[in-house]
N, C-alpha and C positions, 0 to 999 in steps of 0.2 A: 504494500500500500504506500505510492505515495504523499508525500506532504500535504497536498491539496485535498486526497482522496482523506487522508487524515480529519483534516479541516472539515469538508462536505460531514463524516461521519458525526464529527462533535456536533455539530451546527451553531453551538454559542463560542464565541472566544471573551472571556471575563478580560478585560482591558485595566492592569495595573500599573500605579506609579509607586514605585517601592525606593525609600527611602534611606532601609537602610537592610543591608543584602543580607545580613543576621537571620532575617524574619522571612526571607523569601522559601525557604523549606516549609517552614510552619504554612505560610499562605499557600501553596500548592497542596500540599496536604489538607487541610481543611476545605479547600475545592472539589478534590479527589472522591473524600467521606462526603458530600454535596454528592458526585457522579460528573463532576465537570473534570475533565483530563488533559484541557488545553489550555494556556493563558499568552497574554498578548505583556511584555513587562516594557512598559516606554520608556525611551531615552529622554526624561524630563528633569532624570534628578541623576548625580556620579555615581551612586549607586548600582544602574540598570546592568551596566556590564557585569561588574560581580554577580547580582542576584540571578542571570540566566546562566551565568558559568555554575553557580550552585546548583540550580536547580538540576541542568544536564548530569552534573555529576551525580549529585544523590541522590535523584529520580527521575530517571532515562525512560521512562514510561510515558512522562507528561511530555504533551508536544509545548513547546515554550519557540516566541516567536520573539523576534524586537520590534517596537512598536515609534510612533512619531522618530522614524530613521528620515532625516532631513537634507544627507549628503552622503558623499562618498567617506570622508574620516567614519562617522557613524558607522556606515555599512561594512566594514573593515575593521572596528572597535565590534560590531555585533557577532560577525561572523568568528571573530579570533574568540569569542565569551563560549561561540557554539550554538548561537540562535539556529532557529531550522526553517526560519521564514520572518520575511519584512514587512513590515505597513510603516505607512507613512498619511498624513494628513492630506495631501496634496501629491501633485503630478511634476516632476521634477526627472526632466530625460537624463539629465546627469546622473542621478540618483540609480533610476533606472539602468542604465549602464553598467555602473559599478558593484549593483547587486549582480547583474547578467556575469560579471567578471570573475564576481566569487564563486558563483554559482549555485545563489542562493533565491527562491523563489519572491516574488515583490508585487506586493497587494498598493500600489498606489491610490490616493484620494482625488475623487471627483463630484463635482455638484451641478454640470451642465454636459448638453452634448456634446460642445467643441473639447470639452477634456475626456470624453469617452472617446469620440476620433485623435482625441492628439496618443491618448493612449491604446488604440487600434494600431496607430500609425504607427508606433513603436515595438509590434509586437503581442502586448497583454490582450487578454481575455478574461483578466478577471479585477476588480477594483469594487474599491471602499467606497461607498457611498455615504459621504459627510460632508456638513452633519445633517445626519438624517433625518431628526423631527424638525430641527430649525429648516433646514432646505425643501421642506414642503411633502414629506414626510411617503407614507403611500401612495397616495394619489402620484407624488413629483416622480415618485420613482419608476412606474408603472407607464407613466405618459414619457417619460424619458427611456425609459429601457426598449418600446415598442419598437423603437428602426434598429434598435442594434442587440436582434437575436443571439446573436453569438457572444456578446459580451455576459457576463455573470456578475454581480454588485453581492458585497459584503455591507449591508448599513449600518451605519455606528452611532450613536450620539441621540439620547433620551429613550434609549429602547429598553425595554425592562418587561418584568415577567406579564402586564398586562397585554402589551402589544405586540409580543414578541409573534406570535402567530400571525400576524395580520403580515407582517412580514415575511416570514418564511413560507409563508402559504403560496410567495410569488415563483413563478418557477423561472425566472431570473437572480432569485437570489440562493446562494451557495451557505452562507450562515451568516450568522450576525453580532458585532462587535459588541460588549455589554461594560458597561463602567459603574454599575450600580450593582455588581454582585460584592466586587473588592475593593469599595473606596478608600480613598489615601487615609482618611481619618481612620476608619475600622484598623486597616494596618498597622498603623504607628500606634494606635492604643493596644493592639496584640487582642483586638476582638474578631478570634477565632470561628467562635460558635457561634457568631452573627454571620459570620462568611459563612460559615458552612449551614447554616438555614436559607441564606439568599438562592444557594447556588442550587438546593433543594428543588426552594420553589421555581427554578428556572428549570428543573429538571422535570416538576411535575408539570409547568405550564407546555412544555413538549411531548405530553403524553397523548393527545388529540392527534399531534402530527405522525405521531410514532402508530398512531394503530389508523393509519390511510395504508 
């Protein structure tokens, strides 16, 4: 199975800014006991590199991607950690490039058609769609995905256990990014058992989808 086949399977990827790379085992784990196996760890804080080199090492089970990779130094800091896949907010062909380089798979961001052709034009068929509820949510994405069959949107940004279906229900979309399973604050307070009830309910809110 690869990366992506990976991805498709989980269908959520919990979107974290982890702090301080100590805590990043305990967060994966409390995801895991939840039923979530994938997480998104962003390059937002010095941290990021550490916390996904921990994670590959001490639990090679969890797919762990790097997440807001915004250039080539990132992509090259993610890849040396051991990430197994990139997003990024935006659409940035350099970027793109340099992930091509390492040989590491890149979910770049988009919020209109000329960024799904600019990222056609560069090869992808698959991209972030963000931010999702600001950018006009279902409906935007739906009206926007309809000329370009081929492409597949990951939506990221206000999506949480109530909506989570309206979205994946779309058969352009591949899974969807979640930042209310693991937020910054739950982590740096080391509330575990809140994570791992969130990640619950996102597991239960996928049970409608799971018996289609």
């Amino acid at each position: 199975m690869d990366i992506f086949e990976r991805i498709d399977s989980a269908k959520v990827l919990p979107v974290a800014v982890i702090d301080d790379a100590g805590k990043a085992v305990m967060l994966v784990d409390a995801l895991a006991r939840g039923g979530v196996t994938a997480i998104e760890v962003t390059f937002r804080t010095d941290a990021a590199a550490e916390a996904i080199r921990l994670i590959r090492k001490k639990r090679p089970d969890i797919l762990v991607g790097a997440g807001t990779v915004l250039n080539s130094e990132q992509v090259r800091a993610a890849a040396n950690a051991g990430a197994q896949f990139l997003v990024a907010p935006g659409l940035n062909p350099d970027t793109v490039r340099a992930s091509a380089e390492v040989g590491l798979p890149f979910i770049p961001g988009v919020l209109t058609p000329s960024e799904v052709e600019r990222a056609m034009s560069l090869g992808l068929n698959r991209v972030k769609f963000f931010p999702a509820e600001a950018g006009g949510g279902v409906a935007m994405l739906k009206a926007m995905s309809s000329p370009y069959r081929a492409m597949k949107f990951m939506p990221t940004g206000g999506i949480n256990a109530k909506n989570l279906l309206d979205y994946l229900s779309l058969d352009c979309v591949f899974a969807c990014g979640l930042s209310s399973v693991c937020e910054r604050s739950l982590i740096n307070d080391g509330a575990f058992g809140d994570i791992e009830r969130r990640a619950k309910q996102i597991i239960s809110a996928l049970e409608p989808l799971n018996r289609r």
